[in-house]
C-alpha positions in Angstrom: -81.4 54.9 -72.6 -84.8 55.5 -71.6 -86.0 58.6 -69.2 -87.1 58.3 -66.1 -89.4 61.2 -67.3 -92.4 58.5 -67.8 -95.6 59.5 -69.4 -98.8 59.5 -68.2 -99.5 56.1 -70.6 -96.7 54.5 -69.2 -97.4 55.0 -65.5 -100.6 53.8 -66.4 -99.3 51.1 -68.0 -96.9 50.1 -65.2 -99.6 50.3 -62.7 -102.0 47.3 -64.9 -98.9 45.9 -64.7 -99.0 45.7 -60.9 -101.9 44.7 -60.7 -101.7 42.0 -63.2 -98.9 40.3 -61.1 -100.9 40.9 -57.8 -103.9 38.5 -60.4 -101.9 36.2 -61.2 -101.4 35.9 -57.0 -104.5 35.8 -56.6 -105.7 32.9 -58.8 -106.2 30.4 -56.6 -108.1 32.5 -54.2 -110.8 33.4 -57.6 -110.9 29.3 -58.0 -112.0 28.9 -54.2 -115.0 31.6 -54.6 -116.0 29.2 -57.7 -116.3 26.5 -55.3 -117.7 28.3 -52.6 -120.1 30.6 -54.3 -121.8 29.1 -57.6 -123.9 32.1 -58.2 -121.1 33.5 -59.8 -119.0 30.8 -60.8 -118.7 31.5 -64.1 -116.7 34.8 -63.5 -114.7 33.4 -60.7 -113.6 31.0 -62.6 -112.9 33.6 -65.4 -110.7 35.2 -63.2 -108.9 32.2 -61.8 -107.8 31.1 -65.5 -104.0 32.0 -64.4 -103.5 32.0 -68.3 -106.1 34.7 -69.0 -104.5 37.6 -66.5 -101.8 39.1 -68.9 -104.2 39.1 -71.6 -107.3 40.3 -70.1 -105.1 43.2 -68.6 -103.4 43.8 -71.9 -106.7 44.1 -73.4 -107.3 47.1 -70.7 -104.0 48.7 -71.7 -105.2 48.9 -75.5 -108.6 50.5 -74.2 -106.6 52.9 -72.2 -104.4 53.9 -75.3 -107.3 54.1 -77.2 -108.9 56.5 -74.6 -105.7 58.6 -73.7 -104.2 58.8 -77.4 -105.8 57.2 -80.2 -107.0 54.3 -82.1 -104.5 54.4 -84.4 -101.9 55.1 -81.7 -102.8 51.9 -79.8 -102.9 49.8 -83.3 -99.4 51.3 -84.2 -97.8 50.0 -80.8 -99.9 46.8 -80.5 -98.2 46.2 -84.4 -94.9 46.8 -83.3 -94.7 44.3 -81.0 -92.6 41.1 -81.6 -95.1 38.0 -81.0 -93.3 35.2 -82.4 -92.3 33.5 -79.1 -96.3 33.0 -77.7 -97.0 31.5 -81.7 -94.2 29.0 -81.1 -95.1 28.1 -78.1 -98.8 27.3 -79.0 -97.3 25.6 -82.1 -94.5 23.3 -80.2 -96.8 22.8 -77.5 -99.4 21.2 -79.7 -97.5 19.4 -82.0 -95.3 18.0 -79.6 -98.3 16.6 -77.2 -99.0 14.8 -80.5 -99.5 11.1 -80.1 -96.5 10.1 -82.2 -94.3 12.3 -80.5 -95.6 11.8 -77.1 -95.6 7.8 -77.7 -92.2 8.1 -78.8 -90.7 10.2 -75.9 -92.4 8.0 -73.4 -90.5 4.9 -75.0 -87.3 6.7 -74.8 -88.1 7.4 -71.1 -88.7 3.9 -70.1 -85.6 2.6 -71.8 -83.7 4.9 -69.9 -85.7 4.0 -67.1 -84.4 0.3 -66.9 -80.6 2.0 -66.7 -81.5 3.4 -63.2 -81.6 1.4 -60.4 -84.7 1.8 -57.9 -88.1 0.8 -57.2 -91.3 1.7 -58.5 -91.8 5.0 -60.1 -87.7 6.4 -59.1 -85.9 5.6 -62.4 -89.1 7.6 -64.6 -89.5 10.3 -62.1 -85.5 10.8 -62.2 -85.5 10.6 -65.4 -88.4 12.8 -66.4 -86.9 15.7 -63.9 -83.3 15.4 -65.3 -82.8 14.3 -68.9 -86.5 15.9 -70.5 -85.7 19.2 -69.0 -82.0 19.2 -70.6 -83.5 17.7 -73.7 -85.0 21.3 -74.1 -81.6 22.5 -75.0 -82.6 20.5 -78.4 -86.4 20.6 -78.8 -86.9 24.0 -77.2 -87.9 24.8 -73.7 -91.7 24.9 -74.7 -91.2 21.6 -76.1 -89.8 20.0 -73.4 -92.0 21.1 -70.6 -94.9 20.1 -72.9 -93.7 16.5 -72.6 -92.4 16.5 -69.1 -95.9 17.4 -67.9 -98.0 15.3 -70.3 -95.5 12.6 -68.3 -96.0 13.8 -65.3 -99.8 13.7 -65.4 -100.0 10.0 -66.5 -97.8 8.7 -64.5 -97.7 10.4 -61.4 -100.3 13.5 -60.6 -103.0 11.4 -62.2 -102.4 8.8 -59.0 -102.8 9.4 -55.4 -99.7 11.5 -54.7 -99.6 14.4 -52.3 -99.9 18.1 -52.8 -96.5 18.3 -50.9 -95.3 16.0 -53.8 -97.0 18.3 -56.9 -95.7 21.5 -55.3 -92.1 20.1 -54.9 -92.1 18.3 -58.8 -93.2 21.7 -60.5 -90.8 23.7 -58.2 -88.1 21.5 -59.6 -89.1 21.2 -62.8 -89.9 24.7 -63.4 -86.6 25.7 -62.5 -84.9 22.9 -64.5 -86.5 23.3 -67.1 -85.3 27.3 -67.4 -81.8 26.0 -66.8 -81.6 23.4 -69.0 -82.3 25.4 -72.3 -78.9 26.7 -71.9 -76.7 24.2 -73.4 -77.5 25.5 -76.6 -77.9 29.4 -78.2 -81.3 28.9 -79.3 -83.4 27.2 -77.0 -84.0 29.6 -74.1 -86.2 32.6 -74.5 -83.6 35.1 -72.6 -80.7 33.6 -74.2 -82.0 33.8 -78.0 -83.0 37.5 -77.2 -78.8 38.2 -76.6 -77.3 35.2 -78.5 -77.2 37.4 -82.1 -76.2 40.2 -80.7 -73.6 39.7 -78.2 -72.0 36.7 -81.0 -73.0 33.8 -78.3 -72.7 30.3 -80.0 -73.3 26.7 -79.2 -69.9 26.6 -77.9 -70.2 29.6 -75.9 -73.3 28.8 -74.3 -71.7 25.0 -73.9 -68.8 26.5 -72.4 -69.8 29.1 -69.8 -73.3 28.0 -68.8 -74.2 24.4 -70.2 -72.8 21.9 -67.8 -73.2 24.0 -65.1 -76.4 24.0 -65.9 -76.3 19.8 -65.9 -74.9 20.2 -62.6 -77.7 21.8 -61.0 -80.3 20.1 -62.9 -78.8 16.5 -61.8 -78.5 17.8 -58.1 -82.3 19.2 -57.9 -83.5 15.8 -59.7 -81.2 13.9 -57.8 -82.5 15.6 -54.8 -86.3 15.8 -55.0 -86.2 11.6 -55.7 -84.9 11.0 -52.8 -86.9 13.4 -50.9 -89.8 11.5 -52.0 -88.1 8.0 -52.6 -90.4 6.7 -49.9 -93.6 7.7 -52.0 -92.0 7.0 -55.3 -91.3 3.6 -54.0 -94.7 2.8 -53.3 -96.2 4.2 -56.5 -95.9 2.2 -59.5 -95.7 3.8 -62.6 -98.7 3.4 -64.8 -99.0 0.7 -67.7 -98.6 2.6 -70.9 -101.7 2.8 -72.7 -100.4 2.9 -76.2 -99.1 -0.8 -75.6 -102.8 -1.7 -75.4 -104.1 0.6 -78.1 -103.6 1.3 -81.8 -100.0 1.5 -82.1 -98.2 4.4 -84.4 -97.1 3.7 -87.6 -92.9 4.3 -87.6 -93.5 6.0 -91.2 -96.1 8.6 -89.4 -93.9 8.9 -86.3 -91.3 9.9 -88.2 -93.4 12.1 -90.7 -94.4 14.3 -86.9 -90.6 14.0 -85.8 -89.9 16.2 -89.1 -92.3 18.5 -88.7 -91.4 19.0 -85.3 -87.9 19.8 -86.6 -88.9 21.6 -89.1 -91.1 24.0 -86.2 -87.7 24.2 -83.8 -85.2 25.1 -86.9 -87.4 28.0 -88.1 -88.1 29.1 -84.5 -87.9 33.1 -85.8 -90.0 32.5 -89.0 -93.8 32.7 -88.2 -94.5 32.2 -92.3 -92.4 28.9 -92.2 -93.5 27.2 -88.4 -97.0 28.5 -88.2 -97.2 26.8 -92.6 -95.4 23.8 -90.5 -98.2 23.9 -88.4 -100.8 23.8 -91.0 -99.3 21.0 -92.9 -99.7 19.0 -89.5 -102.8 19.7 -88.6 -103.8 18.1 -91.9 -101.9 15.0 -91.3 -103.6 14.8 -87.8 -107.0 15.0 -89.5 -106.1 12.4 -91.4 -105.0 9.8 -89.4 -107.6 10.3 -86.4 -106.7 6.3 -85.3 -103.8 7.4 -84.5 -104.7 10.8 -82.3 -105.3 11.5 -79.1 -107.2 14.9 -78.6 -104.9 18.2 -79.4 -104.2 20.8 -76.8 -105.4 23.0 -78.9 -107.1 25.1 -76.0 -104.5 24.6 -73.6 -102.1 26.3 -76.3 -104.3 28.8 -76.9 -105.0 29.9 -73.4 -100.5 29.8 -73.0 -100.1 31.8 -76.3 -102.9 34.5 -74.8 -101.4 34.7 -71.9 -97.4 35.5 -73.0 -99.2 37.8 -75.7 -100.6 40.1 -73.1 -97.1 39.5 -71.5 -95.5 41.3 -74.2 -98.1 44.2 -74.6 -97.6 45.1 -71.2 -94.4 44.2 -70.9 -93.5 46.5 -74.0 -94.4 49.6 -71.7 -92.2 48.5 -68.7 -88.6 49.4 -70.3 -88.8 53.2 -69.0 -87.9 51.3 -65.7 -86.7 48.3 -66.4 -83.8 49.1 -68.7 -82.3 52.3 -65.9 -83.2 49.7 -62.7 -80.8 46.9 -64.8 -77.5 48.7 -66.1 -77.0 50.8 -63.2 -76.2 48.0 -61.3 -72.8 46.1 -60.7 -72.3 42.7 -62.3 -72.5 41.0 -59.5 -75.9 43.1 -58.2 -77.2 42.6 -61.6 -76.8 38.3 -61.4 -79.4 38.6 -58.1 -81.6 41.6 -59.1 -82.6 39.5 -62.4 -83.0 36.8 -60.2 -85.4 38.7 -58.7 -86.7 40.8 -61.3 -87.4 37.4 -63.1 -90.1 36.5 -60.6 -92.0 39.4 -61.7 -91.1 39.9 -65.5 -90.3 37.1 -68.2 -86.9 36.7 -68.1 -86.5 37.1 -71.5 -87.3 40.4 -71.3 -84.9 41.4 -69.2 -82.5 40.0 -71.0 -83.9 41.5 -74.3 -83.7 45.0 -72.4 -80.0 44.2 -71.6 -79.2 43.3 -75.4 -80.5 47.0 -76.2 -77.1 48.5 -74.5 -73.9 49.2 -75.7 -70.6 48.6 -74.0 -71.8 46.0 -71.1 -68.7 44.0 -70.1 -69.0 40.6 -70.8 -69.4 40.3 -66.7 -72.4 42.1 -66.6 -74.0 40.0 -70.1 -72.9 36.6 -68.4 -74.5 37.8 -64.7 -77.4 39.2 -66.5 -78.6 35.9 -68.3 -77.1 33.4 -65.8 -79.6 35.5 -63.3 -82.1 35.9 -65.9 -82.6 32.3 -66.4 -82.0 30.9 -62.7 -85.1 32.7 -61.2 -87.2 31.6 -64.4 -89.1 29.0 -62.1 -90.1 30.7 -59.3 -93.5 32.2 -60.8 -95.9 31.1 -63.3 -94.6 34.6 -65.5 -90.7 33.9 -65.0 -90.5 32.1 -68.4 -92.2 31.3 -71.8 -92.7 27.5 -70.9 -94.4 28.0 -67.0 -97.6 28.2 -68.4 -97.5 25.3 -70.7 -97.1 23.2 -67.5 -99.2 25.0 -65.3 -101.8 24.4 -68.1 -101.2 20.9 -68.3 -100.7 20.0 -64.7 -103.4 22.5 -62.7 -106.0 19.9 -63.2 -104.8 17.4 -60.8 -104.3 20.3 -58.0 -106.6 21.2 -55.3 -110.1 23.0 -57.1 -108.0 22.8 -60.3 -105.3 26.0 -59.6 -101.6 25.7 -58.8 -100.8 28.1 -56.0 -98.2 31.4 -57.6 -97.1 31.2 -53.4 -96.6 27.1 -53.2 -95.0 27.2 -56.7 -92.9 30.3 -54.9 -91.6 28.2 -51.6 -91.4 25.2 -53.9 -88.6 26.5 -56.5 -86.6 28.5 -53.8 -84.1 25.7 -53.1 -84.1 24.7 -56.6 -83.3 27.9 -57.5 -80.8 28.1 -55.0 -78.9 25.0 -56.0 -78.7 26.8 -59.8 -77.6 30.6 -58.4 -74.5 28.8 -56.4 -74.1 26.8 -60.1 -73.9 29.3 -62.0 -72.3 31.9 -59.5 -69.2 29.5 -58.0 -68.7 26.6 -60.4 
């Protein structure tokens, strides 16, 4: 286990830290001085990118190693971290905001539409905040929030909704959408980080945490409709645009569906998903008929952002690791609750996975908390800021608020901790 004897690097490093969480706070408040004072608006806006903080202050960490060791000390530790998960994501994000896939989805959503009785936009919304976040379980978490979003924005935060209304969809979603991954052992960040080592399967995850998870997902949809049934009612869904455009060919839908698999079934192979990716990006090129424009910077900005997450997060297990196994299994289901607000959950669970001889009380508390407070910050899981990436746009001076998105996924998340801790 890790000393509490920390070095003057890592102090240094959990300070940036601190202060990159107090940024990522502070977003909104860096968007509002762009508005307010255009002399500068250029770095205010810089600083109110929520998806540059981890990486801009990662990129002050590597200075400061450079400064208080070495160059070749800071290019050894840099090299040693894992960054596979923020290169999937940019991968899945992109390819699956791909036209083919995005058409498809969208058709799948409005035949499951007409099974749900209600008027105007209920049975998409429902659907969108219930069955898309669960379908993450399959296509990955990234995946699925990419096309929940790219939904959402179309047919819903793209009309005249109310900020009341955004806060309380991402709230929900958010923490849905960590949830949901965990009908399966390879679709949520925290639990692939344990899944090999503790011998968690399908069945397992199925089991102990999947349709509890459905539970709470179908409660939080269930409930956030009706809170807004009134407005929902009113508001009707948008016209698909692909109906009055260039249709997909079925043989090019299905040639992205493959690649897509392909991505998700090598999700721990960089060589193989990122070569997946290439092949793809040639087919897109190809066929620019039947394109919309790639997230390309939007994936980017997401992959930057949970790459600084794991340079500084690398220098946080001197504290981490003592803070999580000296508590009881019950303290440890809330404190990763909490912890995950601060920290990507999968992290903590990734810290948890390095000790021997946890009772299979304290694994189950650790990832049950682990993933049920991954919605209630932009940081508390991998896919957060594929949404908030998508979805900031249509928010007031083009920033979701880290304290609405805070209040907004506190029931949600309550609904999952009594799931998870009583069912």
């Amino acid at each position: 286990m890790t000393s509490l004897n920390p070095t003057t690097l890592q102090i240094i490093a959990a300070t940036l830290f601190a202060v990159a969480i107090i940024h990522t706070f502070s977003t909104k408040y860096f968007e509002h001085l762009a508005h307010t004072r255009p002399a500068h608006s250029g770095l205010w806006h810089l600083l109110g990118e929520v998806e540059i903080v981890f990486g801009f202050w990662a990129l002050v960490l590597a200075a400061t190693m450079v400064v208080v060791e070495s160059t070749e000390s800071m290019k050894a530790y840099v090299s040693s971290r894992d960054f596979t998960e923020p290169l999937f994501t940019f991968v899945s994000m992109v390819v699956a905001a791909s036209k083919p896939i995005l058409q498809t989805a969208k058709r799948l959503v409005e035949l499951l539409a007409k099974l749900i009785p209600g008027a105007g936009g209920i049975p998409t919304y429902f659907i969108v905040m219930t069955l898309v976040p669960l379908l993450g379980s399959f296509i990955t978490e990234p995946a699925a929030m990419t096309l929940a979003a790219l939904i959402l924005a179309e047919q819903f935060f793209s009309r005249n909704i109310t900020a009341k209304f955004k806060y309380a969809t991402i709230g929900v979603l958010f923490v849905n959408i960590s949830i949901g991954g965990t009908l399966t052992a390879y679709a949520a960040p925290p639990v692939l980080m344990v899944a090999g080592t503790w011998n968690w399967d399908t069945v397992f995850m199925l089991t102990n945490f999947g349709w509890k998870a459905a539970v709470a997902v179908f409660v939080n949809g269930l409930a956030v409709t009706l809170l807004f049934a009134k407005e929902l009612t009113n508001l009707q869904t948008a016209k698909n645009p692909d109906a009055e455009t260039l249709s997909v060919p079925m043989p090019l839908i299905i040639v992205h569906i493959t690649i897509l698999t392909g991505i998700i079934l090598f999700t721990h192979y960089p060589p193989v998903f990122i070569g997946l990716f290439m092949l793809f990006m040639g087919i897109a090129t190809a066929y620019p008929a039947h394109q919309d424009q790639l997230i390309l910077r939007e994936g980017l900005l997401v992959a930057f952002f949970l790459g600084g997450l794991v340079v500084l997060g690398g220098q946080q297990q001197w504290w981490l690791q003592p803070l999580l196994v000296n508590m009881s299994s019950d303290a440890v289901f809330f404190g990763a609750t909490a912890l995950t607000a601060i920290t990507d959950n999968a992290a903590l669970t990734y810290l948890g996975s390095l000790v021997e001889g946890l009772s299979d009380e304290f694994k189950y508390s650790l990832v049950a908390g682990a993933v049920t407070g991954g919605g209630l910050t932009i940081i508390a899981n991998a896919p957060n800021p594929a949404g908030v990436a998508i979805l900031r746009r249509y928010f007031d001076e083009g920033s979701v608020s880290p304290a609405g998105l805070l209040v907004s996924a506190l029931l949600p998340t309550l609904v999952a901790l009594l799931a998870f801790r009583y069912l």
